[in-house]
C-alpha positions as YAML, in Angstrom:
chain: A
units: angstrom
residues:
- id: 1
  name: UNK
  ca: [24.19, 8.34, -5.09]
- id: 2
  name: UNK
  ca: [23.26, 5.24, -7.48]
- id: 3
  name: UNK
  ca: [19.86, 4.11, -7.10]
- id: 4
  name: UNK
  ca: [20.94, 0.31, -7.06]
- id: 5
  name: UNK
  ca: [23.26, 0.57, -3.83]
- id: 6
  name: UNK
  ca: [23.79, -2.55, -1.98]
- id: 7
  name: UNK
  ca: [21.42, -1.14, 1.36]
- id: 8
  name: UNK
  ca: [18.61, -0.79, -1.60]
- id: 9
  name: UNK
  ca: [19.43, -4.45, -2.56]
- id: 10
  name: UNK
  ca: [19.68, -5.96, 0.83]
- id: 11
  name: UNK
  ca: [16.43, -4.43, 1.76]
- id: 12
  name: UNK
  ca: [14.98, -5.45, -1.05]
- id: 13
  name: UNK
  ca: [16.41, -9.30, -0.36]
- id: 14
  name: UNK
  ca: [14.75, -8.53, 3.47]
- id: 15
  name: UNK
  ca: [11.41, -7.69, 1.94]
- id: 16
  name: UNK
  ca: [11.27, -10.69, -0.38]
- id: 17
  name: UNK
  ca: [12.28, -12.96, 2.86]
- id: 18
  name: UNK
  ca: [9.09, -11.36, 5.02]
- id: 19
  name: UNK
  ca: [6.77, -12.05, 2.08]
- id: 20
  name: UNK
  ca: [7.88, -15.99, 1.65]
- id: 21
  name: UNK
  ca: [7.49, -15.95, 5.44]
- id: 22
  name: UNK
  ca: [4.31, -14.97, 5.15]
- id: 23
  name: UNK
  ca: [3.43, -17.67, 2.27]
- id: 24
  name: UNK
  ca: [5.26, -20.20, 4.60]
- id: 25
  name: UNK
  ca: [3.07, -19.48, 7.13]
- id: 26
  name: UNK
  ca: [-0.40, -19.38, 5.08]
- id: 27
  name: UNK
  ca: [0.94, -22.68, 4.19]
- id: 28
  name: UNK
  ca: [1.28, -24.14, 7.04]
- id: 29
  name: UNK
  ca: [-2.21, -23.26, 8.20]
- id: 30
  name: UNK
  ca: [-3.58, -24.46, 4.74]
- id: 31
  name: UNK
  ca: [-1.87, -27.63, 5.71]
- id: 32
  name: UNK
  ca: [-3.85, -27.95, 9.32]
- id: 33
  name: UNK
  ca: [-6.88, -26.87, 8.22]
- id: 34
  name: UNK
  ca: [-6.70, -28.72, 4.93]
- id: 35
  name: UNK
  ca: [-7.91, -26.31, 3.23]
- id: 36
  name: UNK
  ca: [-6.60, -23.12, 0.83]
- id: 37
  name: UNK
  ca: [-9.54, -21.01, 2.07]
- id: 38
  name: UNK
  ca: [-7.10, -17.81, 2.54]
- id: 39
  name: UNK
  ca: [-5.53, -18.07, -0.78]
- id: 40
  name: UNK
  ca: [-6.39, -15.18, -1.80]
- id: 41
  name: UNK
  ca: [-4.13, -13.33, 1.03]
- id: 42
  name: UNK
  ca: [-1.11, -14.26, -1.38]
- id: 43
  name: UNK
  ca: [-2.52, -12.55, -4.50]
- id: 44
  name: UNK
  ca: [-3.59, -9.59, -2.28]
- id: 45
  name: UNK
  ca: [0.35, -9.53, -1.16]
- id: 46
  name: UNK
  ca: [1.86, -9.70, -4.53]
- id: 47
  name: UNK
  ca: [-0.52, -6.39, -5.83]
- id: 48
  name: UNK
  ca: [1.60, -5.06, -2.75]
- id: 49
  name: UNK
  ca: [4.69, -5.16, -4.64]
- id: 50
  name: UNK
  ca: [3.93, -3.41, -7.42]
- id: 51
  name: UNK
  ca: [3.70, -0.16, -6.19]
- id: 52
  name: UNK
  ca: [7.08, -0.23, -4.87]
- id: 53
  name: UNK
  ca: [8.14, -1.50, -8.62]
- id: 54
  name: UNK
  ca: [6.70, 1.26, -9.76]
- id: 55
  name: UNK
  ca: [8.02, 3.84, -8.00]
- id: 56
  name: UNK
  ca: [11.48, 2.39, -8.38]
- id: 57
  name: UNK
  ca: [9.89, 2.56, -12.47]
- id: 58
  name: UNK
  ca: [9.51, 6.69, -11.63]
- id: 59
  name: UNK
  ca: [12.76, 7.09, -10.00]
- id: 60
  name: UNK
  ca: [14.11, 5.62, -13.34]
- id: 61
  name: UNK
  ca: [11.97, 7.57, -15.32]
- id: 62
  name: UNK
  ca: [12.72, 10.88, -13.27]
- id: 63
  name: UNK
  ca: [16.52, 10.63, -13.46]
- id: 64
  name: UNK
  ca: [16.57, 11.65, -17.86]
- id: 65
  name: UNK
  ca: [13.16, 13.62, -17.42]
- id: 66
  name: UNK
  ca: [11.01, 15.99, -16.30]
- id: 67
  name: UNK
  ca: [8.00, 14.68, -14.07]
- id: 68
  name: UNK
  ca: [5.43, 16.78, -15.91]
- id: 69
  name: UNK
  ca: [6.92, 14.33, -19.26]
- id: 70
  name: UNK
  ca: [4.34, 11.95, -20.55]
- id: 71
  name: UNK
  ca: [6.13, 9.67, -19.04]
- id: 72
  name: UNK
  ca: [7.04, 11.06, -15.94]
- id: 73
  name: UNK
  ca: [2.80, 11.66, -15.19]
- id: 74
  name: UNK
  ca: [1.99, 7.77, -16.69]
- id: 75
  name: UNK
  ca: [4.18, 6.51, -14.32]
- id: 76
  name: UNK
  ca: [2.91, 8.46, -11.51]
- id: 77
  name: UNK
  ca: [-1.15, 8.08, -12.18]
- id: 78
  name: UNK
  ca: [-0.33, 4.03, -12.54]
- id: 79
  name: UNK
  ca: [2.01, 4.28, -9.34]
- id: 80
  name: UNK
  ca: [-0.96, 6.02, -7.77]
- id: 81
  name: UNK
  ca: [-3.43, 3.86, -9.28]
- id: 82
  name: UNK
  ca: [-1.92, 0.70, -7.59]
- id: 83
  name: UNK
  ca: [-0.44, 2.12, -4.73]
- id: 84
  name: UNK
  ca: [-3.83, 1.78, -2.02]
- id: 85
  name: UNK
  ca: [-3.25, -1.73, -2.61]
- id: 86
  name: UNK
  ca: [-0.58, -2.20, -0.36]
- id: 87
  name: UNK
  ca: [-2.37, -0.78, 2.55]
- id: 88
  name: UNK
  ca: [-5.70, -2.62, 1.37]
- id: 89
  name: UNK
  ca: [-4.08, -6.04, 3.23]
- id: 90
  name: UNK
  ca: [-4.67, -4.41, 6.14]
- id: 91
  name: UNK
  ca: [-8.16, -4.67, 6.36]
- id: 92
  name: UNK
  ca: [-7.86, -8.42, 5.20]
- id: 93
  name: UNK
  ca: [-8.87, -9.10, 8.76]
- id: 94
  name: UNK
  ca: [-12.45, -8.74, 8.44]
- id: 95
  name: UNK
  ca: [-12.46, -12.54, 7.33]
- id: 96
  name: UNK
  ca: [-10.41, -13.55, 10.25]
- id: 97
  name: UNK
  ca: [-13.35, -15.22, 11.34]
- id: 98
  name: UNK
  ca: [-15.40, -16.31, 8.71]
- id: 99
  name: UNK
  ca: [-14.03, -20.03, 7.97]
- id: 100
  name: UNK
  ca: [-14.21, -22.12, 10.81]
- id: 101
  name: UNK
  ca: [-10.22, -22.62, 12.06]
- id: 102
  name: UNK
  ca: [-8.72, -24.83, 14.09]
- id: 103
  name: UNK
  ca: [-5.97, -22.26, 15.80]
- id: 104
  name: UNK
  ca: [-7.98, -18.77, 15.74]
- id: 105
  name: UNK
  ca: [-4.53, -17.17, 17.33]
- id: 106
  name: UNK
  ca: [-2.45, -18.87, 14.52]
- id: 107
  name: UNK
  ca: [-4.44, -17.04, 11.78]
- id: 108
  name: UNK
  ca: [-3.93, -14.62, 13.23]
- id: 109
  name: UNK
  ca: [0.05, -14.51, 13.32]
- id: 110
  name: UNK
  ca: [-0.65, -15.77, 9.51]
- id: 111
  name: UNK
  ca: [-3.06, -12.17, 8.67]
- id: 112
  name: UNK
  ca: [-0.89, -10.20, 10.30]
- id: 113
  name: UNK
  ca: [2.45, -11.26, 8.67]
- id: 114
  name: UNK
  ca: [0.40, -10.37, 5.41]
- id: 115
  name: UNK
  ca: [-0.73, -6.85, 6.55]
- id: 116
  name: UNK
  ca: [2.54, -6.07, 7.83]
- id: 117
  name: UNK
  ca: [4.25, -6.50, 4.85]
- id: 118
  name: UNK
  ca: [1.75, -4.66, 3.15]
- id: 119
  name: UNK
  ca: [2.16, -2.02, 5.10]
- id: 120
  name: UNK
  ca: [6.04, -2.49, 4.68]
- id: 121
  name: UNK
  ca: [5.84, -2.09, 0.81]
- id: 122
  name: UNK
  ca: [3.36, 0.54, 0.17]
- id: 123
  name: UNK
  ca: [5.17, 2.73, 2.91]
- id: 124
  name: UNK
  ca: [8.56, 2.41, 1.06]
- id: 125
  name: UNK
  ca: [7.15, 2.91, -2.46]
- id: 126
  name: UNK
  ca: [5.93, 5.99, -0.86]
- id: 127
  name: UNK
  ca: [8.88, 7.03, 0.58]
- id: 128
  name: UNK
  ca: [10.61, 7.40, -2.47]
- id: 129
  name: UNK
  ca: [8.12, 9.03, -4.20]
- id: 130
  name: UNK
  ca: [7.98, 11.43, -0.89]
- id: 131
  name: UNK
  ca: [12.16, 11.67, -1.75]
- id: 132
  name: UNK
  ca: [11.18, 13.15, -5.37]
- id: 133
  name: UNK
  ca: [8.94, 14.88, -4.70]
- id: 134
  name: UNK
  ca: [11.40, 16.63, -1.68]
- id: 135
  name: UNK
  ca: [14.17, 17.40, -4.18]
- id: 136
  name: UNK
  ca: [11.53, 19.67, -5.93]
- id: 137
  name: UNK
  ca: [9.30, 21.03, -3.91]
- id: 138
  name: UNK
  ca: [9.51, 22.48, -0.56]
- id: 139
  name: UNK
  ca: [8.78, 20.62, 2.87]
- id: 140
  name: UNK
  ca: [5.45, 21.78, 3.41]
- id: 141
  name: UNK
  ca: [4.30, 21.45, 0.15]
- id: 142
  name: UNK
  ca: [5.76, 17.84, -0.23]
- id: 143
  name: UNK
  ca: [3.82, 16.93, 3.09]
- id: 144
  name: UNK
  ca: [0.69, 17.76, 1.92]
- id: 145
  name: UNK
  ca: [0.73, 16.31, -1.08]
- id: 146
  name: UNK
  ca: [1.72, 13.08, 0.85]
- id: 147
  name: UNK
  ca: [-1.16, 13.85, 3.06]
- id: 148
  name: UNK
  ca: [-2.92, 13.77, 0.00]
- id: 149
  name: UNK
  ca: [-2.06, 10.55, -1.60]
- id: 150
  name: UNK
  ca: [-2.80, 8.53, 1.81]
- id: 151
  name: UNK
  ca: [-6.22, 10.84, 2.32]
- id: 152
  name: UNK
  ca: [-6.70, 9.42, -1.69]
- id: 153
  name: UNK
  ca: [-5.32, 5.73, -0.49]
- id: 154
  name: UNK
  ca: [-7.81, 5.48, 2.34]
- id: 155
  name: UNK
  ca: [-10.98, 6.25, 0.29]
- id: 156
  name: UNK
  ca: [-9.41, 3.34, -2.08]
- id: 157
  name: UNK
  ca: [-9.89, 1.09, 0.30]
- id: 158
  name: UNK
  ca: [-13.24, 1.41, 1.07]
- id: 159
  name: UNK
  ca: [-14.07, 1.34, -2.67]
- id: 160
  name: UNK
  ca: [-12.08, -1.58, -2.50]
- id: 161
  name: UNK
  ca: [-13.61, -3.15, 0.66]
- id: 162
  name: UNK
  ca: [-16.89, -2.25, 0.68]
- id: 163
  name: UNK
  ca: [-18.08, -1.46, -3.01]
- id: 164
  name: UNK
  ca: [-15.62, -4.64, -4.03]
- id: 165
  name: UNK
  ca: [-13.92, -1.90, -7.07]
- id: 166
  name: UNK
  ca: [-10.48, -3.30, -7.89]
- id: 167
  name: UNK
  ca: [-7.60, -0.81, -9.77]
- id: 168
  name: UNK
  ca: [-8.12, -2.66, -13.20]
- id: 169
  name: UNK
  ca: [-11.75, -1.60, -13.39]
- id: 170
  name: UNK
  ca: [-11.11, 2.27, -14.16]
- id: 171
  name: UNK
  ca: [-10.18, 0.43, -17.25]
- id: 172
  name: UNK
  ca: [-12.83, -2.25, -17.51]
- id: 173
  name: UNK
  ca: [-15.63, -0.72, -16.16]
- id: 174
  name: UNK
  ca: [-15.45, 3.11, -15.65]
- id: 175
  name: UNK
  ca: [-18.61, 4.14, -15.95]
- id: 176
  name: UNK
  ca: [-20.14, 1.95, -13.16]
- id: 177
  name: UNK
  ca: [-17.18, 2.69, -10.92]
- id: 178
  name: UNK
  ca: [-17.86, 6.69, -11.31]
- id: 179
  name: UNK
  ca: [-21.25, 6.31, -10.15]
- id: 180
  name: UNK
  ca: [-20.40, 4.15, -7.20]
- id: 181
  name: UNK
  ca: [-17.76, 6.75, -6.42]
- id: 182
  name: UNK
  ca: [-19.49, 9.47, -7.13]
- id: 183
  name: UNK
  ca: [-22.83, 8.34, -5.62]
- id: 184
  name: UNK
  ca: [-20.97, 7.83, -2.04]
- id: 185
  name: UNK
  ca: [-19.26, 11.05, -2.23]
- id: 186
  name: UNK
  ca: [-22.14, 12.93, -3.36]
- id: 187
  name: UNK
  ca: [-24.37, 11.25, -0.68]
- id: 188
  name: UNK
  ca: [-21.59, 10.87, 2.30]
- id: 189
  name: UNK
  ca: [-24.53, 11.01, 5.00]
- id: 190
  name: UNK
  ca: [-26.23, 8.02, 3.60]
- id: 191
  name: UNK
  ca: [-23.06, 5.90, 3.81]
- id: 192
  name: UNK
  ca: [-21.59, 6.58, 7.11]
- id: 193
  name: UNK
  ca: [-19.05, 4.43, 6.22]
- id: 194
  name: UNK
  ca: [-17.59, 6.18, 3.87]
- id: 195
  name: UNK
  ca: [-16.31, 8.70, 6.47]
- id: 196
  name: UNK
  ca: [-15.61, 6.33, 9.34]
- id: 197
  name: UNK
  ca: [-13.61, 4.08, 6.74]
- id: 198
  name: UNK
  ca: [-11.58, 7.04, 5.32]
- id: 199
  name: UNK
  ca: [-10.74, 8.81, 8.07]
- id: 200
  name: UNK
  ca: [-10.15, 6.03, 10.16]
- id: 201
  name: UNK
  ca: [-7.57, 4.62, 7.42]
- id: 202
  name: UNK
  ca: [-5.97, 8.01, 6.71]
- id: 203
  name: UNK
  ca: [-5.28, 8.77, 10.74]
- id: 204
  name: UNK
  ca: [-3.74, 5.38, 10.71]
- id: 205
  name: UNK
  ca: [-1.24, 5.60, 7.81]
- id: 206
  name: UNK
  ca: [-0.63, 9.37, 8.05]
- id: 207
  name: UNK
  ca: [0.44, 8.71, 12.13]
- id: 208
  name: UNK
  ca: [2.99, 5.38, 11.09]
- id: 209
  name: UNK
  ca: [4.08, 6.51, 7.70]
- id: 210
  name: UNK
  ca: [5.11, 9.61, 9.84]
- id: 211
  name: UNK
  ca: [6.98, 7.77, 12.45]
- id: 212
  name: UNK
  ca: [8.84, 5.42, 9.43]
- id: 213
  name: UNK
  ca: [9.92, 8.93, 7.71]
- id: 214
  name: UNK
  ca: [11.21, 10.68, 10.69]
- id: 215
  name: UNK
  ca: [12.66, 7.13, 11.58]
- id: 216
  name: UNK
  ca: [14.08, 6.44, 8.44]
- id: 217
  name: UNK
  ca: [15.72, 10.76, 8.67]
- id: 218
  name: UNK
  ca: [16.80, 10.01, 12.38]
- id: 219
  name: UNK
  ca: [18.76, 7.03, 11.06]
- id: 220
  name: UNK
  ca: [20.32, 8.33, 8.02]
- id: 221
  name: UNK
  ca: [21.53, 11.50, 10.26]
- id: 222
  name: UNK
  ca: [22.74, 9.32, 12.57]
- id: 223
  name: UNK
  ca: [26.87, 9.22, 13.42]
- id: 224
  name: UNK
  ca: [28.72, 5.62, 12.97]
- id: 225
  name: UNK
  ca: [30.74, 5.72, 15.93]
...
């Protein structure tokens, strides 16, 4: 099966339409509010994307090599690097209520359109990484190493969210994002939030990216009449 078939194309099309919804719609409160205040909802959407570019990127890279190829683990750590991104517009909703609004319910329809496409992206980025890894390992094995990545996503976010660490800075600052990381690990109990965060993001994307697999399987199994 080519990886460019016309379902792959017309989903991506679909995606692409959902995220200028969502734009349409942070414009149109930007318009009533006057004011941009939730700009940064769009940038937060486009690092969404680029995990599933990526992983289209491995697919590519996978179909002339091996994964354990230089190439085949660069793609992968960067895919992984990026990848908690996509989920991290879900917690975008603890400023739902910082700026004074005029329609509270409205911005609401507005941060939700942007989480859900979040969600949309990073689940389908790592759905075909899920697919490789599938073809090459066995079931269980490919499960927990899933399990993994989304038990690896959710601690993201809290770096993310609460230390304020973004992907580029295991790059540009290393060594101060070690110790932060390090320090919370280290000293869990003194950061309660560190477990309450993770765990609470990891039961949440584990349960839903387990009901859009199984979906996606009951679908693709399923008879046209």
């Amino acid at each position: 099966m080519r990886w460019y078939s016309s379902t792959r194309a017309r989903l991506g099309l679909a995606l692409l339409a959902s995220s200028l919804v969502s734009v349409g719609l942070w414009a149109a409160g930007a318009i009533s509010n006057h004011s941009a205040a939730l700009g940064y909802l769009i940038w937060n959407l486009a690092l969404a994307w680029i995990p599933l570019f990526l992983a289209v990127w491995l697919e590519l890279v996978l179909r002339d090599r091996l994964w354990s190829s230089w190439l085949g683990l660069l793609a992968t750590v960067i895919w992984l690097g990026f990848l908690p991104n996509s989920f991290y517009v879900l917690s975008d909703f603890v400023h739902l209520t910082e700026i004074p609004r005029i329609d509270i319910v409205f911005d609401t329809i507005i941060f939700g359109s942007f989480a859900v496409n979040g969600l949309f992206l990073g689940y389908l980025s790592l759905y075909l990484v899920h697919g490789e890894l599938r073809k090459r390992l066995s079931t269980k094995t490919s499960t927990l190493l899933v399990g993994a990545v989304l038990l690896l996503s959710s601690f993201a976010i809290y770096v993310g969210r609460d230390l304020r660490w973004n992907t580029w800075d295991v790059i540009l600052s290393p060594a101060s994002l070690l110790f932060d990381v390090s320090d919370r690990i280290i000293n869990a109990g003194a950061h309660p939030q560190v477990v309450s965060t993770t765990l609470g993001f990891f039961l949440l994307l584990s349960s839903t990216y387990a009901v859009v697999f199984f979906g996606a399987k009951a679908l693709r199994q399923q008879k046209t009449p």
